[in-house]
mmCIF file of the N, C-alpha and C atoms, coordinates in Angstrom:
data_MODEL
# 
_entry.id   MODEL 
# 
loop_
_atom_site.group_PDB 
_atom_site.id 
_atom_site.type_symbol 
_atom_site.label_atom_id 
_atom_site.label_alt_id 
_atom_site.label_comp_id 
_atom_site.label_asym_id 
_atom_site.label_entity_id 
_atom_site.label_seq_id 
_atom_site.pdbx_PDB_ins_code 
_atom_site.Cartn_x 
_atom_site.Cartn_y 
_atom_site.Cartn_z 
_atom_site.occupancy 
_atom_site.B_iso_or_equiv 
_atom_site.pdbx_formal_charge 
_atom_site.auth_seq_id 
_atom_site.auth_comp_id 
_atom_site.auth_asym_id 
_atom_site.auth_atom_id 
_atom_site.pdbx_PDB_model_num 
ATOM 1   N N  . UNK A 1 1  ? 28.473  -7.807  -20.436 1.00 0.00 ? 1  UNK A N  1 
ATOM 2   C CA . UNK A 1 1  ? 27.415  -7.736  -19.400 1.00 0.00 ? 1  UNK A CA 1 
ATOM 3   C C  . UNK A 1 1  ? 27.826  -6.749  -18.312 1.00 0.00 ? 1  UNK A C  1 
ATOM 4   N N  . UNK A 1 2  ? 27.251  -5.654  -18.785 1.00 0.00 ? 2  UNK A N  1 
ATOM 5   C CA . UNK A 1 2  ? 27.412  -4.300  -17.574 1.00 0.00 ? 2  UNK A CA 1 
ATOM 6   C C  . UNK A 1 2  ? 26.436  -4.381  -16.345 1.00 0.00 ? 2  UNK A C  1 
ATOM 7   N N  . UNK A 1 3  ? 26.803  -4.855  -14.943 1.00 0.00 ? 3  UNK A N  1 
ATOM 8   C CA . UNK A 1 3  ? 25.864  -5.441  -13.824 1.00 0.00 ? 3  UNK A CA 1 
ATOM 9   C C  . UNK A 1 3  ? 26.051  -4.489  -12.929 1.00 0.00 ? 3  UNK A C  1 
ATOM 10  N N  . UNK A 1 4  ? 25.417  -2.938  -12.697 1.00 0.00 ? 4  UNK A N  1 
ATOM 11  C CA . UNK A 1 4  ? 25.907  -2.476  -11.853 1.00 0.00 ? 4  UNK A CA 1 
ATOM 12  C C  . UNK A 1 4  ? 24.613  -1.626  -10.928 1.00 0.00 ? 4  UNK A C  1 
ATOM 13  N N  . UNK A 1 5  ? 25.009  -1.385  -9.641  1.00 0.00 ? 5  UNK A N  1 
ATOM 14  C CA . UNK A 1 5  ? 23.863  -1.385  -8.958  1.00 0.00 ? 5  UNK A CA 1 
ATOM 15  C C  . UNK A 1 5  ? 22.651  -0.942  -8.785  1.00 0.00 ? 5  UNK A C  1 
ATOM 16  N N  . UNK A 1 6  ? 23.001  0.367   -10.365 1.00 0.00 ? 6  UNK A N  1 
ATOM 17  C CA . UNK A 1 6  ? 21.533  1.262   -10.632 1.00 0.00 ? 6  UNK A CA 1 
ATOM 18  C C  . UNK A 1 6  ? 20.835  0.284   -11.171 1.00 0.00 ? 6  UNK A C  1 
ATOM 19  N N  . UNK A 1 7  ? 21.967  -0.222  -12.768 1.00 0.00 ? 7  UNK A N  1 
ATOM 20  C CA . UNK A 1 7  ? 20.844  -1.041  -13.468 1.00 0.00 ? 7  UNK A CA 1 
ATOM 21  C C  . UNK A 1 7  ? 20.313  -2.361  -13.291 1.00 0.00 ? 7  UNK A C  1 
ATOM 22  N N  . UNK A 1 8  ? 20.858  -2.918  -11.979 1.00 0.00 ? 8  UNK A N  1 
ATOM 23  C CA . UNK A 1 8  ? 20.434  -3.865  -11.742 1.00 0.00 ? 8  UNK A CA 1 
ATOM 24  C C  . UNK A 1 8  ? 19.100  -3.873  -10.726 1.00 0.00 ? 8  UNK A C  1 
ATOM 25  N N  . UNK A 1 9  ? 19.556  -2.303  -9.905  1.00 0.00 ? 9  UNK A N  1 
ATOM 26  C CA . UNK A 1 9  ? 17.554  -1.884  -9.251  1.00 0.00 ? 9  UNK A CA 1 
ATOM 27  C C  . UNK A 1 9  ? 16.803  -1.799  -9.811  1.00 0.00 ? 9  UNK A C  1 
ATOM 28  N N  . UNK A 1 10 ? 16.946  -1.000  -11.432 1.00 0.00 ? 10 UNK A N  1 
ATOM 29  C CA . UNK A 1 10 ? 15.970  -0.283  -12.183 1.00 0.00 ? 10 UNK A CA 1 
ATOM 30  C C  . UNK A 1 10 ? 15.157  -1.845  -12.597 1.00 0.00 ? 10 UNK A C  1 
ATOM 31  N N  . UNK A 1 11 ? 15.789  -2.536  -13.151 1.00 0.00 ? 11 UNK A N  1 
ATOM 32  C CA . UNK A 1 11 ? 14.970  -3.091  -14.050 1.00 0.00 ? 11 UNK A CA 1 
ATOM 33  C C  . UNK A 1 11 ? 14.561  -4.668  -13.218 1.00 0.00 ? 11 UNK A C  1 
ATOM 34  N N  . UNK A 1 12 ? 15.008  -4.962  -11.649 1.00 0.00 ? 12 UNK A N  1 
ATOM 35  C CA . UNK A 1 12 ? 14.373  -5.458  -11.123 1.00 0.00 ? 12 UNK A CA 1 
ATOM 36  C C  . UNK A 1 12 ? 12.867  -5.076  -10.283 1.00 0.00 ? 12 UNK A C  1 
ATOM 37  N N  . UNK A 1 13 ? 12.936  -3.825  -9.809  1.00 0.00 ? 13 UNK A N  1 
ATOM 38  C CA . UNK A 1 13 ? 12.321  -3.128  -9.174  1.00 0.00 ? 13 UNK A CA 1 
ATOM 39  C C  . UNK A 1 13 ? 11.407  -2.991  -10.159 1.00 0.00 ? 13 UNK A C  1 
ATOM 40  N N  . UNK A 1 14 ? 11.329  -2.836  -11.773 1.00 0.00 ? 14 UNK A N  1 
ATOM 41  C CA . UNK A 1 14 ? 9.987   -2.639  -12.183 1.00 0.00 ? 14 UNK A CA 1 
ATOM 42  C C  . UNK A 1 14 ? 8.836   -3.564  -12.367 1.00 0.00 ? 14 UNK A C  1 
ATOM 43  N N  . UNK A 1 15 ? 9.252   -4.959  -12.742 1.00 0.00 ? 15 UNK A N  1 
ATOM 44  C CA . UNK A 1 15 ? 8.319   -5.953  -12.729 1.00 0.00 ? 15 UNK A CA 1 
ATOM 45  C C  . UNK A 1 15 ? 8.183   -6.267  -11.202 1.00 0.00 ? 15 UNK A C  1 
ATOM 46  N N  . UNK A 1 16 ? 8.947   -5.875  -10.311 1.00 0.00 ? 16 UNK A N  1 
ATOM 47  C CA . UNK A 1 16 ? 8.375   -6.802  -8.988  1.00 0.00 ? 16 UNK A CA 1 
ATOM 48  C C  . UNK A 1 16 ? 7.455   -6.004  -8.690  1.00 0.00 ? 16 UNK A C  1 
ATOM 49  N N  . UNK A 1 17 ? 6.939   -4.519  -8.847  1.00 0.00 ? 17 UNK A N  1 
ATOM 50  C CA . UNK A 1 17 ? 5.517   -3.731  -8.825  1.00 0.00 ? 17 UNK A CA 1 
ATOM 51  C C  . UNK A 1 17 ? 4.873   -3.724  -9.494  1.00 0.00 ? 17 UNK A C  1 
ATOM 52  N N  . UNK A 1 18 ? 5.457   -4.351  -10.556 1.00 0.00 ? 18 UNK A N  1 
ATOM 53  C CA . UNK A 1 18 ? 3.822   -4.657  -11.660 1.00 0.00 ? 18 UNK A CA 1 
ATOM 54  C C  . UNK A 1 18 ? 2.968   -5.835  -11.178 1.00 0.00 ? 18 UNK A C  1 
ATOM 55  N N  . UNK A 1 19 ? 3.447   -6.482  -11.021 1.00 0.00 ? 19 UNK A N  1 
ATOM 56  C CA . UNK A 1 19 ? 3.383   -8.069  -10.959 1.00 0.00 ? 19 UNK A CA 1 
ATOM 57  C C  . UNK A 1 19 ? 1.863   -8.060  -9.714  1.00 0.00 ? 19 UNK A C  1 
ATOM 58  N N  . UNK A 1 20 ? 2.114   -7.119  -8.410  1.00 0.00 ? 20 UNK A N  1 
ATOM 59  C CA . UNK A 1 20 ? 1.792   -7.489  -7.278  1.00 0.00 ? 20 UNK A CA 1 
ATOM 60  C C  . UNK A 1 20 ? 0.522   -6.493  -7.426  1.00 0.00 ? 20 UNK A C  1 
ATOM 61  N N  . UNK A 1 21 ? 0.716   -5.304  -8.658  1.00 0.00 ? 21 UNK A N  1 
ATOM 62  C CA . UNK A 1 21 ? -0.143  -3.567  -8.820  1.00 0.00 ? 21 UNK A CA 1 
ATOM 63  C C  . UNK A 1 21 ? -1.039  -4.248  -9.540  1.00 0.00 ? 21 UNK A C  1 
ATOM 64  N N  . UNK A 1 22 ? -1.040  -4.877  -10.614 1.00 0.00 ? 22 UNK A N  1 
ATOM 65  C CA . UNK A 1 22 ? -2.037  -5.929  -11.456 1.00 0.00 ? 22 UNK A CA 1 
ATOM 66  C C  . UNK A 1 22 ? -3.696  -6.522  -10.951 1.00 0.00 ? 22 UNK A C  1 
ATOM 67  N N  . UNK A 1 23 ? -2.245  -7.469  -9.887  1.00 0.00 ? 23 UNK A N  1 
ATOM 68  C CA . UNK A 1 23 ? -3.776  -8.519  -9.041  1.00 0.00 ? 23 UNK A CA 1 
ATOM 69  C C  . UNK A 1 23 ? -4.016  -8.335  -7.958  1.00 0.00 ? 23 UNK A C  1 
ATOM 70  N N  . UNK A 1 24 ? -3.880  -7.122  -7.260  1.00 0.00 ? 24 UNK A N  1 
ATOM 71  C CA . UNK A 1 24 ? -4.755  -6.673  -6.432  1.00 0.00 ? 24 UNK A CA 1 
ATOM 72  C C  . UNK A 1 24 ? -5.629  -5.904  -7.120  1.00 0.00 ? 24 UNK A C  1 
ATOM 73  N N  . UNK A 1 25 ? -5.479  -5.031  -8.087  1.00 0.00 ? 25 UNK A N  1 
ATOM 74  C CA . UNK A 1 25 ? -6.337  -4.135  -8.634  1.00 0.00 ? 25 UNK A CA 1 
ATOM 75  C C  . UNK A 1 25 ? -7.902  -4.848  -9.402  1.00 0.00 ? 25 UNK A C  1 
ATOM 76  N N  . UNK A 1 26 ? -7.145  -5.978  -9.949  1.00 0.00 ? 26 UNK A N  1 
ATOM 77  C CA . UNK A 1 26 ? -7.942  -7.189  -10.756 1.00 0.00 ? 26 UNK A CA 1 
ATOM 78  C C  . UNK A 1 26 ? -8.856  -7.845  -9.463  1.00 0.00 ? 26 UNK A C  1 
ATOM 79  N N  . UNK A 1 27 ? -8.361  -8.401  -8.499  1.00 0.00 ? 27 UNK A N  1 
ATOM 80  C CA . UNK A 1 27 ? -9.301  -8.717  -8.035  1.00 0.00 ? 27 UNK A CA 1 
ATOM 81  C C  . UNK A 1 27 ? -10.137 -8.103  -7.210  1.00 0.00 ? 27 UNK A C  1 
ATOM 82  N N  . UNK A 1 28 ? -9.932  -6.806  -6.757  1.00 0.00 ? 28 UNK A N  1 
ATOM 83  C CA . UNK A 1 28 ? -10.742 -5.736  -6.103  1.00 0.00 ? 28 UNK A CA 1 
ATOM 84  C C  . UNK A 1 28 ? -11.791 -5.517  -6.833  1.00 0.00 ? 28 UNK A C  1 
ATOM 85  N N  . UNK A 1 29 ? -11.165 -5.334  -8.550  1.00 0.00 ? 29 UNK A N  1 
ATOM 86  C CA . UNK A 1 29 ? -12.288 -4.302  -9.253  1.00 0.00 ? 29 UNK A CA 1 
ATOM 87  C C  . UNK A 1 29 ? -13.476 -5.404  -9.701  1.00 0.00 ? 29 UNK A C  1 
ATOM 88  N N  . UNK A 1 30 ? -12.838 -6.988  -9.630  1.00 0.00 ? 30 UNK A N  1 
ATOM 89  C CA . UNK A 1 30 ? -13.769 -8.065  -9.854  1.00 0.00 ? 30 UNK A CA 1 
ATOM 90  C C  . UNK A 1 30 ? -14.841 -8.405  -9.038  1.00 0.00 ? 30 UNK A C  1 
ATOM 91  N N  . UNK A 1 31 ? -14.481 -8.076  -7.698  1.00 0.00 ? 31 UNK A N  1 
ATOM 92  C CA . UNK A 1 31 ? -15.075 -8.487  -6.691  1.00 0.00 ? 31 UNK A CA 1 
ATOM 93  C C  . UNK A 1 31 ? -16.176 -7.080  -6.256  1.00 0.00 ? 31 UNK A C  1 
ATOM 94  N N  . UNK A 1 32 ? -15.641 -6.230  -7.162  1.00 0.00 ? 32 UNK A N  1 
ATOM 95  C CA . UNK A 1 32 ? -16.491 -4.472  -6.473  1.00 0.00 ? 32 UNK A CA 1 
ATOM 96  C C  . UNK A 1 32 ? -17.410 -4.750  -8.073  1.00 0.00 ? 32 UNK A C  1 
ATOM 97  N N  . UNK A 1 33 ? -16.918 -4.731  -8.884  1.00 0.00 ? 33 UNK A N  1 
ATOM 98  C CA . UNK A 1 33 ? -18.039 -4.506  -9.779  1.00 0.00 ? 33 UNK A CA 1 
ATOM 99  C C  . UNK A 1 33 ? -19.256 -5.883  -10.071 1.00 0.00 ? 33 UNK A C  1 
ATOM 100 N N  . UNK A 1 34 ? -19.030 -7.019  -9.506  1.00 0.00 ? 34 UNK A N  1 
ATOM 101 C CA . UNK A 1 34 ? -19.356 -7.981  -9.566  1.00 0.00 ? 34 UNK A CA 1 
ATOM 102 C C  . UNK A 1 34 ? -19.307 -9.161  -8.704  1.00 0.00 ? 34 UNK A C  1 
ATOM 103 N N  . UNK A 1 35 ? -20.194 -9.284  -7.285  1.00 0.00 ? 35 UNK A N  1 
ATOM 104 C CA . UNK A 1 35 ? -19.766 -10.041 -5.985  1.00 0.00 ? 35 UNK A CA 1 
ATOM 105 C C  . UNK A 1 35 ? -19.909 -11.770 -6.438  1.00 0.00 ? 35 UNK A C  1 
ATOM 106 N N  . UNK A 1 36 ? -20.512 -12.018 -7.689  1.00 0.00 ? 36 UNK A N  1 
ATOM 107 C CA . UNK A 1 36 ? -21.728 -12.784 -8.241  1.00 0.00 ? 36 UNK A CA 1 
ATOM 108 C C  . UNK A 1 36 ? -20.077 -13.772 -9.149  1.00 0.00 ? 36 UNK A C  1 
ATOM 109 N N  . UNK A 1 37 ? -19.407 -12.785 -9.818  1.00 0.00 ? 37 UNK A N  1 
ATOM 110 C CA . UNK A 1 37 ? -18.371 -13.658 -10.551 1.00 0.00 ? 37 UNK A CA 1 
ATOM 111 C C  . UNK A 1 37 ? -17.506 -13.761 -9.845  1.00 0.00 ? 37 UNK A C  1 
ATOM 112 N N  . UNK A 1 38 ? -17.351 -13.617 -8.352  1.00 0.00 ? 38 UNK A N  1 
ATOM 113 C CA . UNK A 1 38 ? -16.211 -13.447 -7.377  1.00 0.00 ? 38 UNK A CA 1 
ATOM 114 C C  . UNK A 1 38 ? -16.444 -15.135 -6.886  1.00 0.00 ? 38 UNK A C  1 
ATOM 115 N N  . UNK A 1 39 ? -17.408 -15.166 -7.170  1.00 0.00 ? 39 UNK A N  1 
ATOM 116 C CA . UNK A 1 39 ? -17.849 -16.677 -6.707  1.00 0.00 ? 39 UNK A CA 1 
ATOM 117 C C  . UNK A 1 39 ? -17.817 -17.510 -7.582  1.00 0.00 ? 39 UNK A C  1 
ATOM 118 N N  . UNK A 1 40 ? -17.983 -16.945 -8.496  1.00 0.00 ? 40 UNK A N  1 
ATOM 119 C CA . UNK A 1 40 ? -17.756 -18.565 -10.032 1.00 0.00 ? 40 UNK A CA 1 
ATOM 120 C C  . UNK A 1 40 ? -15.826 -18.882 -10.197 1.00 0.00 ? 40 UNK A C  1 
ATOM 121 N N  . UNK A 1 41 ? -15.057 -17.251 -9.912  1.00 0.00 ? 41 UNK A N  1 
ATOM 122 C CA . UNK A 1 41 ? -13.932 -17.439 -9.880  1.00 0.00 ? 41 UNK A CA 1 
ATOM 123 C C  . UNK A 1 41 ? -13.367 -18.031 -8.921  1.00 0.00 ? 41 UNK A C  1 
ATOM 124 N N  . UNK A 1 42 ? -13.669 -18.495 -7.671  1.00 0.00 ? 42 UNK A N  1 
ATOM 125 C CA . UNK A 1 42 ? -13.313 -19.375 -6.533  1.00 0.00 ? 42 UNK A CA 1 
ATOM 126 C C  . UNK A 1 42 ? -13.597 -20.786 -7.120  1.00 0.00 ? 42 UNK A C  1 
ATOM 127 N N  . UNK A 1 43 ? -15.121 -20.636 -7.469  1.00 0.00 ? 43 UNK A N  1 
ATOM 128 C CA . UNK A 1 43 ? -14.970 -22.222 -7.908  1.00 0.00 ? 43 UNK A CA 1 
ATOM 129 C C  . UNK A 1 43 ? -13.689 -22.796 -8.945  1.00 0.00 ? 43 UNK A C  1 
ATOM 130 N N  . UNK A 1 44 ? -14.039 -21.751 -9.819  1.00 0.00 ? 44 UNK A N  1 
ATOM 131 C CA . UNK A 1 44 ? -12.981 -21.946 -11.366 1.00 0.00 ? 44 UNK A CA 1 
ATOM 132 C C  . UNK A 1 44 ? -11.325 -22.156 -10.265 1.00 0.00 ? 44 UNK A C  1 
ATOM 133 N N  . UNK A 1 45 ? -10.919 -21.639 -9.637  1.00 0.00 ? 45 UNK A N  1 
ATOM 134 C CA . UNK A 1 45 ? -10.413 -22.125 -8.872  1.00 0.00 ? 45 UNK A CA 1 
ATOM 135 C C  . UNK A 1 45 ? -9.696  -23.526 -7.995  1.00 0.00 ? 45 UNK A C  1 
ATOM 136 N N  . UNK A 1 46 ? -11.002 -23.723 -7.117  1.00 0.00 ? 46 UNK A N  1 
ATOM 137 C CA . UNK A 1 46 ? -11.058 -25.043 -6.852  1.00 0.00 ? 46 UNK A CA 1 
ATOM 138 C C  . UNK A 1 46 ? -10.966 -26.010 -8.306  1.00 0.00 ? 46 UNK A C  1 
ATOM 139 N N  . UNK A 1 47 ? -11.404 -25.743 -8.834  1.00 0.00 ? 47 UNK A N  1 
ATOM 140 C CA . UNK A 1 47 ? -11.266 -27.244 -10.068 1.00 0.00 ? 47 UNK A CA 1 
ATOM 141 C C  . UNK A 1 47 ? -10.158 -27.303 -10.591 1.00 0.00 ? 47 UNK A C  1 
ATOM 142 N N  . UNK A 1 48 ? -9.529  -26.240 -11.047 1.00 0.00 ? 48 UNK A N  1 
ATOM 143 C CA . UNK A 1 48 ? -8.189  -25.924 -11.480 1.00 0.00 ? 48 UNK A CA 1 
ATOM 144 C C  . UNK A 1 48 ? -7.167  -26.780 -10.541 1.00 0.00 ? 48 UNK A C  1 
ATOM 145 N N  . UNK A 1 49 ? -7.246  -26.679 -9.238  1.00 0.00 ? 49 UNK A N  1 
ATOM 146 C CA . UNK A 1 49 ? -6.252  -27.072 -7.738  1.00 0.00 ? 49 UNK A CA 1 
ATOM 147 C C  . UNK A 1 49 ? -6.417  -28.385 -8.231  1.00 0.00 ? 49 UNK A C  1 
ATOM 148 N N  . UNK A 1 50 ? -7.796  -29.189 -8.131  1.00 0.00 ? 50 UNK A N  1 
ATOM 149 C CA . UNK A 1 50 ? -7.747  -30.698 -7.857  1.00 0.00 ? 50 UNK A CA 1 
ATOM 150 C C  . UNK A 1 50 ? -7.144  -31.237 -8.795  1.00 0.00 ? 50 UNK A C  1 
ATOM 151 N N  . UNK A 1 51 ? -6.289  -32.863 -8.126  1.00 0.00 ? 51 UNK A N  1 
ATOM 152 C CA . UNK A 1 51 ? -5.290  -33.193 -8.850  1.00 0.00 ? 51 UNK A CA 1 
ATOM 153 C C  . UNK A 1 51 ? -6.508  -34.070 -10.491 1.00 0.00 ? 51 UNK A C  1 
ATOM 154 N N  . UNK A 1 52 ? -7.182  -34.280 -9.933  1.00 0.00 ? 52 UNK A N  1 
ATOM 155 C CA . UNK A 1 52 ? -8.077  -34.990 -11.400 1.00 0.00 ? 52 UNK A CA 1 
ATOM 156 C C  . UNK A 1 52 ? -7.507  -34.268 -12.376 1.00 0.00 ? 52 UNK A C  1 
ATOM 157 N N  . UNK A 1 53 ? -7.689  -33.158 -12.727 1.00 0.00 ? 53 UNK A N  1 
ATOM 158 C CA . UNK A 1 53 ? -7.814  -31.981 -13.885 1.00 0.00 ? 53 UNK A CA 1 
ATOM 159 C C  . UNK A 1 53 ? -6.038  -31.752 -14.338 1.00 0.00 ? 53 UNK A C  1 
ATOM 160 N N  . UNK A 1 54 ? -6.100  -31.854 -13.197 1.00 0.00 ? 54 UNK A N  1 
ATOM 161 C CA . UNK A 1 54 ? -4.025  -31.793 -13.447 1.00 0.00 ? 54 UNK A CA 1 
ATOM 162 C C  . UNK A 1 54 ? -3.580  -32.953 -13.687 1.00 0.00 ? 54 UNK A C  1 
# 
């Protein structure tokens, strides 16, 4: 196990910008191309949270 400080930036540093580049993009382009499912996805949401379902 070679741990050294390039390769331990490189390959942390790439998922922690995917991760965050994803779902902002996702929910911008959800909410711009469609204000109508921005609202069914809040609900879908809420039901998901409450402990009933869980």
């Amino acid at each position: 196990m070679v741990v050294t400080g390039n390769q331990g930036s490189i390959p942390e540093r790439e998922p922690e910008k995917r991760l965050p580049h994803p779902r902002k993009a996702a929910g911008m382009q959800i909410t711009h191309s469609r204000p109508g499912e921005a609202v069914t996805k809040n609900s879908d949401t809420g039901l998901f949270r409450d402990p009933k379902i869980a």
